[in-house]
C-alpha positions in Angstrom: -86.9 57.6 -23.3 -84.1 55.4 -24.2 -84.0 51.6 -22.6 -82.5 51.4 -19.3 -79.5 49.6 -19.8 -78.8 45.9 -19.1 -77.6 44.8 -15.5 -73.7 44.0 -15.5 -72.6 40.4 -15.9 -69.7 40.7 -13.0 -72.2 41.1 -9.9 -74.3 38.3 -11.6 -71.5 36.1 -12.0 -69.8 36.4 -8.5 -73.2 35.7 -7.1 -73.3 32.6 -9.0 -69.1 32.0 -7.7 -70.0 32.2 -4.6 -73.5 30.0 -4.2 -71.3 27.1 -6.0 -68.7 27.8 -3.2 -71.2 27.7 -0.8 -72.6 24.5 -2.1 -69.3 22.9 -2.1 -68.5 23.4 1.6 -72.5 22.0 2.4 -71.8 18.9 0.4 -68.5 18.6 2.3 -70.3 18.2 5.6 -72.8 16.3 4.4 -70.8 13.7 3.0 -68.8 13.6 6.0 -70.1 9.2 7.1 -72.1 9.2 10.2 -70.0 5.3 10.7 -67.0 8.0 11.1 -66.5 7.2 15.0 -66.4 3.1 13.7 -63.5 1.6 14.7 -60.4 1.9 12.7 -59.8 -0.8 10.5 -56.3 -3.0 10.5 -54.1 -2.1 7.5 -51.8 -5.5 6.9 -48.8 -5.2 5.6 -48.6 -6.2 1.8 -44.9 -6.3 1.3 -41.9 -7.8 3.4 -40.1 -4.3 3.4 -42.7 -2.8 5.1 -42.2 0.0 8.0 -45.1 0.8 10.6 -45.7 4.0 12.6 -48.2 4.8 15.2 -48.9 8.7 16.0 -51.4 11.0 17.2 -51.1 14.5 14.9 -51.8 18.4 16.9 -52.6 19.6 13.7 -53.5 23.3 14.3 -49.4 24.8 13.9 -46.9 22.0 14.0 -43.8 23.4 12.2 -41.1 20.7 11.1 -38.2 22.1 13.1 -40.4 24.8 15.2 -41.5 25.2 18.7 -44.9 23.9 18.4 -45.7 20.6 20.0 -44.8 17.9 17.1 -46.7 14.4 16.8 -45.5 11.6 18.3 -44.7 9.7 15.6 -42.5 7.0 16.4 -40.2 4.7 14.0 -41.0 4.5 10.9 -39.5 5.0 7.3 -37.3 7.9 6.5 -39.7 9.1 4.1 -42.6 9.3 5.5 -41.3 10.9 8.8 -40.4 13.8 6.6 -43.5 14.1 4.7 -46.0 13.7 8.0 -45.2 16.9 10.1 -45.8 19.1 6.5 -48.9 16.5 6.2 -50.7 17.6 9.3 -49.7 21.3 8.8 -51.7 21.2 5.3 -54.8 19.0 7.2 -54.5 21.3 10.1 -55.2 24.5 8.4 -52.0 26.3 9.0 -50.0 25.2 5.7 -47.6 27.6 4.2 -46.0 27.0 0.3 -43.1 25.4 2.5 -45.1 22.7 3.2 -46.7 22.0 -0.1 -43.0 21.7 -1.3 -43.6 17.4 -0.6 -45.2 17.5 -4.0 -44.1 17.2 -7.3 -44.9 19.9 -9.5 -47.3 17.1 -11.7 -49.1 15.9 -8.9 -52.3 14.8 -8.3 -54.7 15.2 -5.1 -58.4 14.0 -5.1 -61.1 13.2 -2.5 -64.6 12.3 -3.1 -65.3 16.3 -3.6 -62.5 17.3 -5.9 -59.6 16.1 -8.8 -56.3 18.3 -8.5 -53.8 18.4 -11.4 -50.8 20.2 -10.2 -49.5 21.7 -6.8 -51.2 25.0 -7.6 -54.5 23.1 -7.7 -53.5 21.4 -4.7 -52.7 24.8 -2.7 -56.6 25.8 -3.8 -58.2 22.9 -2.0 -56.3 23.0 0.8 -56.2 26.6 1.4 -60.2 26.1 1.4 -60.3 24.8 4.8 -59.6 27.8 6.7 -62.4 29.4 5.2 -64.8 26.8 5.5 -64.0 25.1 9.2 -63.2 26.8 12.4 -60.8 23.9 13.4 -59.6 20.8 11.1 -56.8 18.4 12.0 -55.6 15.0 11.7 -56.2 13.2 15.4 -55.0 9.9 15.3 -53.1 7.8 12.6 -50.9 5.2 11.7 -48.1 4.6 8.7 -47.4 2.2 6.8 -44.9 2.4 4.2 -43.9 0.1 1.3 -41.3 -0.1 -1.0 -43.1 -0.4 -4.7 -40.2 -0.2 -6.9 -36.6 1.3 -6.6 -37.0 4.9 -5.7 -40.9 4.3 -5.4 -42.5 4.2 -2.5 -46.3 3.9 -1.2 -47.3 5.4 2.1 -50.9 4.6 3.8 -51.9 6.3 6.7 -55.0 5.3 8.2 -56.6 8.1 10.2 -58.9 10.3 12.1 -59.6 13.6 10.8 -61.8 16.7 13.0 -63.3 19.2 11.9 -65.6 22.1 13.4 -68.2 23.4 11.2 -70.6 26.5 13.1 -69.5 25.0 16.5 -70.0 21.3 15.8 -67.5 19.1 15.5 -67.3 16.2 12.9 -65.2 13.2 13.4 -63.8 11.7 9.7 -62.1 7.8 9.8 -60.4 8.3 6.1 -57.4 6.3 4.1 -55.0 8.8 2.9 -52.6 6.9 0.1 -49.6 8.9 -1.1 -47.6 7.5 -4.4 -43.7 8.8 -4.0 -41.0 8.9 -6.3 -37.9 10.3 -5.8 -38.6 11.9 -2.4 -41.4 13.9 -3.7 -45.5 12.9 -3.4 -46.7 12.2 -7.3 -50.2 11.1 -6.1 -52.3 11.6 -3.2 -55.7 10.1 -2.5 -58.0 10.4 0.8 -60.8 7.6 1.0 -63.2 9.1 3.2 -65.0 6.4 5.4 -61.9 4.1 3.9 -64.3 3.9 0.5 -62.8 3.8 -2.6 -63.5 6.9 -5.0 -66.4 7.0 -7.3 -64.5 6.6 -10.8 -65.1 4.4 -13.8 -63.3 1.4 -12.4 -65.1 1.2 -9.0 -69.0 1.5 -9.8 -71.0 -0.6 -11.9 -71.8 1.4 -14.0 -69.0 3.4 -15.8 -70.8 6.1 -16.7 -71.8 6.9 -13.2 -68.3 6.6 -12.0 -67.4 9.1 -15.6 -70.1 11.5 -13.8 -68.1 11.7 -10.7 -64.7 12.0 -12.6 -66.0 14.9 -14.0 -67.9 16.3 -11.0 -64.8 16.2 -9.3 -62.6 18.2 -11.8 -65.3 20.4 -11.9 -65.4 21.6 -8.7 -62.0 21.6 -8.3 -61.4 24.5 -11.2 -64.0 26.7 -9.7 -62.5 26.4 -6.0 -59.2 27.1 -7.6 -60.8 30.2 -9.1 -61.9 31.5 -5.9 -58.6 31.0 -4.4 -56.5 33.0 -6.6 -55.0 29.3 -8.4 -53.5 28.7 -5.7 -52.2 31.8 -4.2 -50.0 31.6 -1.1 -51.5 33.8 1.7 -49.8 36.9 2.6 -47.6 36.7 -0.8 
């Protein structure tokens, strides 16, 4: 009687797709700070041109131009009152690919769970949240944008971030940083906890912070595996 033939690699290699997709969204909740609910910290303003905004985001389907209830966002720069509402759309698990339109089509996104290279990449780790979270949304937050360079700006917005995870609700105090050039986001970092990220310029030792680098990248190709690299919902 002949041998009975191997198992197929697809089922085995799913399995393994979807445990490391699994992992991911445990170590996202478990690096979520229990100092979260700390008090927010004060954000000076590090150049003379500097504009301020204070807000509270619904998160949860605010449409620039729609009928949802918008956040109250206040003065503010030009550019930054654009980029918010589609901001708080892609934190509030409700973005469409109109939204992710504040990127440039080089840019970079990373967190202390994943390094995206490119607005496709970008799409994957947000589009994540929906699966992962029964409710996510920015809260609270404030702007602050300065002028770097001629057509170069830098917008911090210091900010509360909610999640709900299997009924329980997680509170996130984080430092998002975009980099803007020409109208359009070239680099976006969230500082969870306001700590910088793990890389070879902020540990001690650089190849701890190389670890991370790669850690991050790595996680981020298999998430955008799962999600279709970056597929848009219903297209």
């Amino acid at each position: 009687m002949p041998p009975s033939p191997p198992p197929p690699l697809l089922p085995a290699a799913c399995s393994i797709f979807i445990s490391a997709a699994a992992a991911t969204a445990r170590a996202r909740l478990l690096l979520l700070p229990s100092s979260a609910a700390a008090a927010l910290l004060v954000i000076h303003a590090r150049s003379s041109s500097s504009t301020a905004a204070k807000g509270t985001g619904g998160g949860g389907g605010m449409e620039e131009g729609g009928s949802h209830e918008k956040a109250a966002a206040g003065g503010g720069g030009a550019v930054s009152q654009r980029i918010m509402p589609h901001l708080l759309n892609i934190y509030g698990s409700c973005a469409t690919a109109r939204d992710f339109e504040i990127y440039a089509a080089n840019a970079t996104f990373e967190d202390p769970l994943m390094r995206a290279h490119g607005v496709k990449q970008i799409k994957s780790a947000f589009y994540t949240l929906p699966k992962v979270f029964g409710e996510s949304k920015i809260v609270e937050y404030t702007i602050q944008e300065n002028e770097t360079a001629p057509g170069k700006l830098e917008i911090l917005i210091d900010n509360k971030q909610h999640y709900k995870f299997l009924g329980r609700g997680i509170d996130l105090t984080s430092l998002i940083t975009l980099n803007v050039e020409d109208g359009k986001v070239v680099k976006h970092q969230d500082w969870w906890d306001k700590k910088p990220l793990k890389s070879r310029d902020t540990v001690s030792f650089p190849a701890v912070g190389r670890l991370a680098e790669v850690s991050r990248r790595g996680a981020m190709l298999l998430t955008h595996a799962l999600m279709g690299c970056g597929k848009d919902p219903h297209s």
